[in-house]
VOGU-3710 file (C-alpha; in Angstrom, 3 decimals, decimal comma):
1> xxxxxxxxxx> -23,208/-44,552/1,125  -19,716/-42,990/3,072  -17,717/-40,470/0,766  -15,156/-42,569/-1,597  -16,737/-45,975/-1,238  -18,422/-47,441/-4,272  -20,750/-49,990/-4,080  -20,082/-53,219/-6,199  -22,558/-56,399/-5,965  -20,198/-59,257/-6,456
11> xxxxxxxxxx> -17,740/-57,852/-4,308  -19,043/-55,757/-2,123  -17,648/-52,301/-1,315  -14,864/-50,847/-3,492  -12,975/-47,464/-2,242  -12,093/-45,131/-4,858  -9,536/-42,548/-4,283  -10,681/-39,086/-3,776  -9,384/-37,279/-7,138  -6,517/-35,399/-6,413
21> xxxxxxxxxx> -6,361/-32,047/-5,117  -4,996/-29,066/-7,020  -1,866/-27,237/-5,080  -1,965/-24,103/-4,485  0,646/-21,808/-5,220  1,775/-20,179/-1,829  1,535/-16,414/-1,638  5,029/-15,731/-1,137  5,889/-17,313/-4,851  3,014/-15,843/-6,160
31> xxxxxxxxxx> 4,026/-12,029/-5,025  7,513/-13,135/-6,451  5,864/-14,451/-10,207  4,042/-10,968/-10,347  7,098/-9,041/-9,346  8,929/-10,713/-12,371  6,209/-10,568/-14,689  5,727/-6,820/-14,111  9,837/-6,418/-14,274  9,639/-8,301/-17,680
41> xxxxxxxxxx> 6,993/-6,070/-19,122  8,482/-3,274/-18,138  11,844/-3,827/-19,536  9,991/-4,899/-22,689  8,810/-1,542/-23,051  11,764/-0,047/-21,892  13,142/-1,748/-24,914  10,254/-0,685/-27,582  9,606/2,612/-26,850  13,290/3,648/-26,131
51> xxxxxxxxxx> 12,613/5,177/-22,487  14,905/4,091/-20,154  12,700/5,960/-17,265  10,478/2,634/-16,702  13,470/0,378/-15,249  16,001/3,587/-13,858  17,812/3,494/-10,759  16,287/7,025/-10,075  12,859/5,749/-11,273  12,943/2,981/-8,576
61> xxxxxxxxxx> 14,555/5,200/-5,891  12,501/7,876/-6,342  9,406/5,187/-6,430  10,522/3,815/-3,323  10,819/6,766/-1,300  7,199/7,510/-2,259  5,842/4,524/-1,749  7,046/4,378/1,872  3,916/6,715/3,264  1,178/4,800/1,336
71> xxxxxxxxxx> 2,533/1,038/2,788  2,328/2,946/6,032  -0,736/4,150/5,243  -1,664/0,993/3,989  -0,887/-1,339/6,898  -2,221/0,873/9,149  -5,894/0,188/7,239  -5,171/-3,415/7,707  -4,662/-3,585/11,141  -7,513/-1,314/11,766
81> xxxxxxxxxx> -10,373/-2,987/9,436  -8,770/-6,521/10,138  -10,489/-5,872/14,135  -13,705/-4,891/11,977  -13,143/-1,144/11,962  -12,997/0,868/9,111  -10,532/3,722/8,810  -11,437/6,244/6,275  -9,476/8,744/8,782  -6,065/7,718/7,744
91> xxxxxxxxxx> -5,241/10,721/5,850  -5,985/12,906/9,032  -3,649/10,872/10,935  -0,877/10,921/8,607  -1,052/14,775/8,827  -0,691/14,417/12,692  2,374/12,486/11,796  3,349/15,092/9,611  3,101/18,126/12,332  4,659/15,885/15,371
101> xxxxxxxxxx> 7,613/14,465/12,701  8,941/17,887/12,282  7,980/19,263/15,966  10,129/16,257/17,274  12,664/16,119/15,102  13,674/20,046/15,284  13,744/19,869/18,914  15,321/16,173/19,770  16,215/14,726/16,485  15,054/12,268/13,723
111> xxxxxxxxxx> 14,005/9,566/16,067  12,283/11,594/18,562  10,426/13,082/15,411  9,624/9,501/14,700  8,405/8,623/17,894  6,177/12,156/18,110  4,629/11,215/14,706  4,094/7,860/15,875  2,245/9,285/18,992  0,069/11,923/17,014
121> xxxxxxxxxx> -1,080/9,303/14,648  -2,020/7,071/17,483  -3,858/10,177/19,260  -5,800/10,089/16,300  -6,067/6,573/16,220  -7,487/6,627/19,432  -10,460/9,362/18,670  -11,576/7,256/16,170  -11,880/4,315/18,521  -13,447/6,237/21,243
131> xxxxxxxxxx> -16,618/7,645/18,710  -16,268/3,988/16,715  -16,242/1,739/19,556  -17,577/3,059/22,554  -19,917/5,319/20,830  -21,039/3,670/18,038  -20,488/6,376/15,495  -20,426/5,773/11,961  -16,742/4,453/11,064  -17,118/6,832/7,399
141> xxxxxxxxxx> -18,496/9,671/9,607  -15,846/9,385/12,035  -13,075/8,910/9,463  -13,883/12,115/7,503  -14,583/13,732/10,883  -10,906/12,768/11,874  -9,320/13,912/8,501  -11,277/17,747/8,947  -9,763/17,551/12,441  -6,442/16,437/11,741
151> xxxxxxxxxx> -5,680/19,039/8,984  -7,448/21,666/11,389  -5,248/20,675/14,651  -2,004/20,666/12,183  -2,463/23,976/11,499  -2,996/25,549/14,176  -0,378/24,138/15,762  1,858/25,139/12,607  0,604/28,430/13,081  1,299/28,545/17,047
161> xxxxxxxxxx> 4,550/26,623/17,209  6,323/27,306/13,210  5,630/30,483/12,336  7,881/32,557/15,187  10,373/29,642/13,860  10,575/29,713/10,228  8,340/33,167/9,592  5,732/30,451/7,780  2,533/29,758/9,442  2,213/27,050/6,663
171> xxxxxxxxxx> 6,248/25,808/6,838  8,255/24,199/9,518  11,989/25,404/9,684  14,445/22,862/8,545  14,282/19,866/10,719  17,472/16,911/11,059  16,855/14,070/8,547  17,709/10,199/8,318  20,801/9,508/6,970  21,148/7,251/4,487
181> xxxxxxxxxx> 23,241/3,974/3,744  23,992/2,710/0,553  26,219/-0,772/-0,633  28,347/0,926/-2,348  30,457/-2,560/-3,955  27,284/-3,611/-5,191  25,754/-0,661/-6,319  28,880/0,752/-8,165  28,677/-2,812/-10,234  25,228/-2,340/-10,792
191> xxxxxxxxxx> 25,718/1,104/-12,230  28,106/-0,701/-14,923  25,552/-3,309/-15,826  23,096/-0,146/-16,048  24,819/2,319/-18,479  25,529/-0,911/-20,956  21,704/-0,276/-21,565  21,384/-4,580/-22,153  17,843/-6,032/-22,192  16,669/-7,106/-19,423
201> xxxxxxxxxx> 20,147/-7,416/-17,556  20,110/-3,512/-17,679  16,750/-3,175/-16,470  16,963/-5,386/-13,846  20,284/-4,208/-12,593  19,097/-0,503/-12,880  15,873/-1,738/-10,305  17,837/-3,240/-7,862  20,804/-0,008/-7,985  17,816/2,143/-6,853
211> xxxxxxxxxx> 16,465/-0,188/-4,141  19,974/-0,591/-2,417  21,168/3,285/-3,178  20,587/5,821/-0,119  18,243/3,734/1,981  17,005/5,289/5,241  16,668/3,483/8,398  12,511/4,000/8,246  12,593/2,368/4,885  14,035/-1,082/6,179
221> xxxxxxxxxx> 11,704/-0,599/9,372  8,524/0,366/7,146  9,167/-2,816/4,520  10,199/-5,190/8,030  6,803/-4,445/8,774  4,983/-5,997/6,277  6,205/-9,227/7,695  6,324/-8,698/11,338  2,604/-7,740/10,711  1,846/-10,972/8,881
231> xxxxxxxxxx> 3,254/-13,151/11,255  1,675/-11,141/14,341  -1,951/-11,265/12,672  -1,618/-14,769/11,342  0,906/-16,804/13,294  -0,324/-16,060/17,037  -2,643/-16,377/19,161  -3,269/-12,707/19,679  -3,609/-12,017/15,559  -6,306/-14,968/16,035
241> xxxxxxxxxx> -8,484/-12,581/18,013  -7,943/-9,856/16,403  -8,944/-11,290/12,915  -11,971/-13,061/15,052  -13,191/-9,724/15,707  -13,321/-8,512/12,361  -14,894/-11,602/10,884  -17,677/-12,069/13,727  -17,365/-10,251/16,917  -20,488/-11,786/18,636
251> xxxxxxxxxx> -19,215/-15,418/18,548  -15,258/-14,484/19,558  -16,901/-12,618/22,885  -18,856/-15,537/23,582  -15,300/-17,292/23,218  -13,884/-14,840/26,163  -12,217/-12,561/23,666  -12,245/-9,081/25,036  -13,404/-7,300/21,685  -13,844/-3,696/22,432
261> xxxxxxxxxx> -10,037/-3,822/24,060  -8,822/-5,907/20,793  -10,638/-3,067/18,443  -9,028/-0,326/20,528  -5,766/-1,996/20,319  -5,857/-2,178/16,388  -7,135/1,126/15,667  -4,336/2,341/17,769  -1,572/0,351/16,277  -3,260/1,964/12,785
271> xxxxxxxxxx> -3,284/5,478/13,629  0,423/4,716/14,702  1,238/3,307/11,669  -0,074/6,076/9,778  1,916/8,541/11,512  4,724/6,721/10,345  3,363/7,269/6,991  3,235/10,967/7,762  6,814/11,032/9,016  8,454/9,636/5,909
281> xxxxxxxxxx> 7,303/12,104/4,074  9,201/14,750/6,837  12,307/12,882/7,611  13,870/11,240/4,212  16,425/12,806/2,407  15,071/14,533/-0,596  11,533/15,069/1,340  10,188/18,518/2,121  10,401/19,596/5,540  6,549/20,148/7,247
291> xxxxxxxxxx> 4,217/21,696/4,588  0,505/21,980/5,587  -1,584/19,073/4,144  1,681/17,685/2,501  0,410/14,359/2,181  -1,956/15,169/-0,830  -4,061/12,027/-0,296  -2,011/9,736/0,360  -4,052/8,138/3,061  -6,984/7,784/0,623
301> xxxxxxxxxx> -4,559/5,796/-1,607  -3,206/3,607/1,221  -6,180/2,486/1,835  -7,051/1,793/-2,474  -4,116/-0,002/-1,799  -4,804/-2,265/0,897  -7,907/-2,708/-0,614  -6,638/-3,996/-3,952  -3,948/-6,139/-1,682  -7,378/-8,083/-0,473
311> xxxxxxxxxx> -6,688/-7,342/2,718  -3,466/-9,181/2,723  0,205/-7,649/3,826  1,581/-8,920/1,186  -1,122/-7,593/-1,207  -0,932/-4,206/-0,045  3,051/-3,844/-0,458  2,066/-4,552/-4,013  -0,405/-1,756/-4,126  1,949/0,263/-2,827
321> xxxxxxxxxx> 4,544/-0,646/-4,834  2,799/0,084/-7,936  1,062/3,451/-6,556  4,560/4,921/-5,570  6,631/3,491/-8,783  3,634/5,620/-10,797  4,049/8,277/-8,299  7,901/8,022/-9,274  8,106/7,807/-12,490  5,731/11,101/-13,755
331> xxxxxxxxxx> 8,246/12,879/-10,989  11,468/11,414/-12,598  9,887/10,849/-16,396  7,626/13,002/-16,844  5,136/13,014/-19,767  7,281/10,883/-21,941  7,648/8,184/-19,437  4,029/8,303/-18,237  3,454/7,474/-21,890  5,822/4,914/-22,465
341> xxxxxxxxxx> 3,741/3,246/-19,494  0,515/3,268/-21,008  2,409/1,344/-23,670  3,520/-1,496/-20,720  0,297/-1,624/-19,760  -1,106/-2,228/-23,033  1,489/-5,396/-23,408  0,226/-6,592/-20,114  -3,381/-6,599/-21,086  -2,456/-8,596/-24,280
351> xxxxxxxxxx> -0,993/-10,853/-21,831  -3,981/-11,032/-19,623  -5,926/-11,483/-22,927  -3,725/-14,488/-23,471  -4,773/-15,875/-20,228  -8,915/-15,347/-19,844  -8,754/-16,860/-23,678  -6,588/-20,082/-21,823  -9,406/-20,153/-19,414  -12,323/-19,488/-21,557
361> xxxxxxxxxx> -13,791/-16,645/-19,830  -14,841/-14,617/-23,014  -16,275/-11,754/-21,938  -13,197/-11,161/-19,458  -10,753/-11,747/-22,507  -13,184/-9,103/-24,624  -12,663/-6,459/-21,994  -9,048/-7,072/-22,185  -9,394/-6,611/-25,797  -11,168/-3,279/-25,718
371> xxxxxxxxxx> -9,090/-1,788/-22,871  -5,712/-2,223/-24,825  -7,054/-0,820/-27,671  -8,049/2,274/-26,050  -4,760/2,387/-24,335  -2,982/1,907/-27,229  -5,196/4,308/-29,357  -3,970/6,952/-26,873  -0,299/6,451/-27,485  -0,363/6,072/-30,679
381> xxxxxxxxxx> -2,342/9,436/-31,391  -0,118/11,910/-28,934  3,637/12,146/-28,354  3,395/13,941/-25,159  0,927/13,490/-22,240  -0,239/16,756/-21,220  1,880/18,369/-18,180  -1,486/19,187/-16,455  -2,971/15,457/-15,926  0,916/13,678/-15,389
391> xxxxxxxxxx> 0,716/14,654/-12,037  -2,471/12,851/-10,904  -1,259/9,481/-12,649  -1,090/7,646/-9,420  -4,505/8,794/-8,874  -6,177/7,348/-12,031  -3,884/4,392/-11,551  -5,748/3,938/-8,250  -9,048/4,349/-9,987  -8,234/1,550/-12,781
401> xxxxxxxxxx> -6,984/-0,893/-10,136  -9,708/-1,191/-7,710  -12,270/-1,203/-10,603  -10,130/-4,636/-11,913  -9,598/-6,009/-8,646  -12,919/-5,116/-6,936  -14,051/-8,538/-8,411  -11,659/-11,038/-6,579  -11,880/-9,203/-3,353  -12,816/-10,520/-0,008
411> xxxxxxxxxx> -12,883/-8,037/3,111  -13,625/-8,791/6,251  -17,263/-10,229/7,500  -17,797/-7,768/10,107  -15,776/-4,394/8,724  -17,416/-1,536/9,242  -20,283/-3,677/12,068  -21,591/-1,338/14,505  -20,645/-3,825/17,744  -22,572/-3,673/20,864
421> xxxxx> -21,096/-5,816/23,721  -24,120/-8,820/24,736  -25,907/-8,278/21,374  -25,229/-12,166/20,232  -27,083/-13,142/23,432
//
C-alpha cells in the first residue's frame, strides 16, 4: 500500500493527508531569541544583585574587544575542520599573527601589520596542510607540533628583530594602531538612558553604547565575516565541495572534486584567519603591543567555541560572544561581578529547569536542579570570589559549556580522516 493512501472496501482507496509538519525555527531568529534571553537574564541580575558590571557599556566594550581573537580563532577552526581537517594548531598560528602584526605594522603601518599577520598565520596554515594532507600526519600531532613551533619561531624572531628595537627580547616597541570610530549622536543618547540605571531600558541601552563606542575597522571586518563565511560555505558551489570533503572525501573525488587542493585551500584560509585573531590582539586600541605568547590560549578556546557553535558560523559567534563577555567582565568587574554572574547563571538554569520539566525529560530537569543549587550555594556562602581564580573564568566557562553542549553536537563525518587519494576505489 503507497504512503498516505488508506484502503477502504466499499469505496476503494481513500488518501489521508500526511500530518502536518512541524516548522522549524530558522537559525537567524533563533541566535536572535538567545541573544534576548541572555540580555533579559542578565539585566535581571543586574537588577537583584545591584551590579551594574553585567549590562555596562565598558563591560560590553571591553567584551567585545576580547572576543574579536577567539571568533577569529574560531572561524578559522571552521573552515579548516569543515574540509575534514582538524586544527588543534590554531594557537601557534595566532602567535605568528601576533609576531608579523607588530613587525608589519612598525615598519608600514596598521594594515600592512594586518596583512603580515594574515600571511604568518597562513604560513602556518600551510605546514599543517603539508604534514596533514600530503603526509598523512596525525592532525592532533601536527597541531601541537605547530603550536611548539609557532611560539618557538615568534621568539626568535622577537629576539632577532625587537630586542635592538625596544631593548626587550620578549617586547615589540610601540607599533601604529587602528583608529577607532564611534556614533557619537547615538551613543551620547545612550549614555543618558544608561546613567538613569532603568530596568531593562538601562541595560539594554548600556549593551548597545559599548558595541557602537570606539569600534575599529578589524572589528566590523572580523564580525562581516561570520556571514561572508556562511554564505561562501553554504550558498555556493565551491562551499559545496568543501563541506563534501569534510563529510566524505572518497565519494566527492569520485564526483571530480579535487580534495587534497580543497583541504589545502581551507587550512590556509584557517591559518589566515587565525592570524587575524593574533593581530587584534596587537593592533586595537587598548591592546598591548607584541608580548611573547600574548594570546594565553586563546586558540584553544576558539576552537571550544566553534565546537559548542556545532560547527555553525553563527554558533561560534555565540561562543565567542559569551567567552569574551566572561573574559570582559572579571577584567572590568572583577570578583564582585564574576559573582553576580554565577547568580545569572543560576536564574538561567531555573529557566532551563522550567523547560526539560515542559518536555518531560526528568533526569535533564534534575541536573538542572542540582547545578543551580551548587551555583547558588556558592554565592550565597562568599561575598568575594577569590582574586586568584577570577582570572581563569573564561576558562572554566569553556569547561562548563562544552560539557552541556557536547550532547547536541554534530561535527563533521570525516574530521580528523586520514585521506589517501584512490582509497574509495
Amino acid at each position: 500500500m503507497a504512503a498516505g493512501i488508506a484502503d477502504n472496501p466499499v469505496a476503494g482507496p481513500v488518501h489521508v493527508a500526511p500530518p502536518p509538519k512541524r516548522r522549524r525555527i530558522p537559525g537567524w531568529l533563533n541566535g536572535v531569541l538567545w541573544a534576548v534571553g541572555a540580555i533579559a537574564v542578565l539585566a535581571t541580575a543586574s537588577y537583584l544583585t545591584g551590579n551594574v558590571d553585567l549590562t555596562s557599556s565598558t563591560t560590553t566594550q571591553t567584551a567585545l574587544r576580547l572576543a574579536l581573537p577567539i571568533l577569529l580563532a574560531a572561524l578559522g577552526g571552521l573552515w579548516a575542520e569543515r574540509a575534514g581537517v582538524v586544527n588543534i594548531g590554531l594557537e601557534g598560528m595566532m602567535i605568528l599573527g601576533t609576531w608579523g602584526a607588530a613587525f608589519g605594522s612598525y615598519y608600514g603601518g596598521v594594515w600592512v601589520g594586518l596583512l603580515v599577520a594574515i600571511v604568518f598565520g597562513a604560513i602556518g596554515g600551510l605546514l599543517h596542510a603539508i604534514a596533514t594532507v600530503t603526509f598523512g600526519v596525525n592532525h592532533i600531532v601536527s597541531g601541537v607540533a605547530i603550536n611548539l613551533l609557532g611560539l618557538g619561531v615568534a621568539k626568535y624572531l622577537a629576539h632577532l628583530v625587537f630586542q635592538p628595537l625596544s631593548g626587550n627580547p620578549r617586547q615589540s616597541p610601540v607599533v601604529p594602531k587602528f583608529d577607532t570610530y564611534s556614533a557619537t549622536g547615538i551613543t551620547n543618547w545612550l549614555a543618558d538612558l544608561e546613567s538613569e540605571q532603568r530596568v531593562i531600558v538601562s541595560d539594554v541601552a548600556g549593551i548597545l553604547r559599548g558595541l557602537l563606542t570606539q569600534v575599529a575597522p578589524l572589528t566590523m571586518i572580523a564580525i562581516l565575516l561570520v556571514p561572508i563565511s556562511y554564505l561562501i560555505l553554504w550558498r555556493t558551489r565551491f562551499g559545496l565541495r568543501l563541506r563534501s570533503c569534510g563529510e566524505n572525501p572518497t565519494a566527492a573525488e569520485s564526483l571530480g572534486v579535487n580534495v587534497y587542493a580543497f583541504k589545502y585551500t581551507a587550512v590556509l584560509i584557517s591559518g589566515g584567519l587565525a592570524g587575524m585573531g593574533g593581530a587584534s590582539l596587537v593592533l586595537l586600541k587598548d591592546g598591548a603591543d607584541y608580548l611573547e605568547n600574548q594570546t594565553n590560549g586563546r586558540g584553544y578556546i576558539g576552537l571550544a567555541a566553534m565546537i559548542f557553535g556545532n560547527w555553525r558560523p553563527g554558533g561560534l559567534l555565540g561562543g565567542s560572544a559569551l567567552f569574551g563577555y566572561t573574559d570582559g567582565l572579571q577584567l572590568s568587574g572583577r570578583g564582585p561581578a564574576v559573582l553576580a554572574l554565577l547568580y545569572a547563571a543560576v536564574l538561567l538554569l531555573v529557566v532551563v529547569v522550567v523547560v526539560q520539566l515542559f518536555r518531560r525529560k526528568w533526569f535533564a530537569a534534575g541536573a538542572a536542579v542540582l547545578a543551580a543549587g551548587l551555583l547558588y550555594a556558592i554565592y550565597f556562602s562568599v561575598d568575594e570570589l577569590p582574586r586568584d581564580l577570577t582570572p581563569y573564568a573564561p576558562h572554566f566557562v569553556t569547561l562548563i559549556v562544552l560539557a552541556v553542549a557536547s550532547q547536541r553536537l554534530r561535527m563533521p563525518q570525516a574530521d580528523g580522516f586520514i585521506y589517501r587519494r584512490g582509497q574509495g576505489s
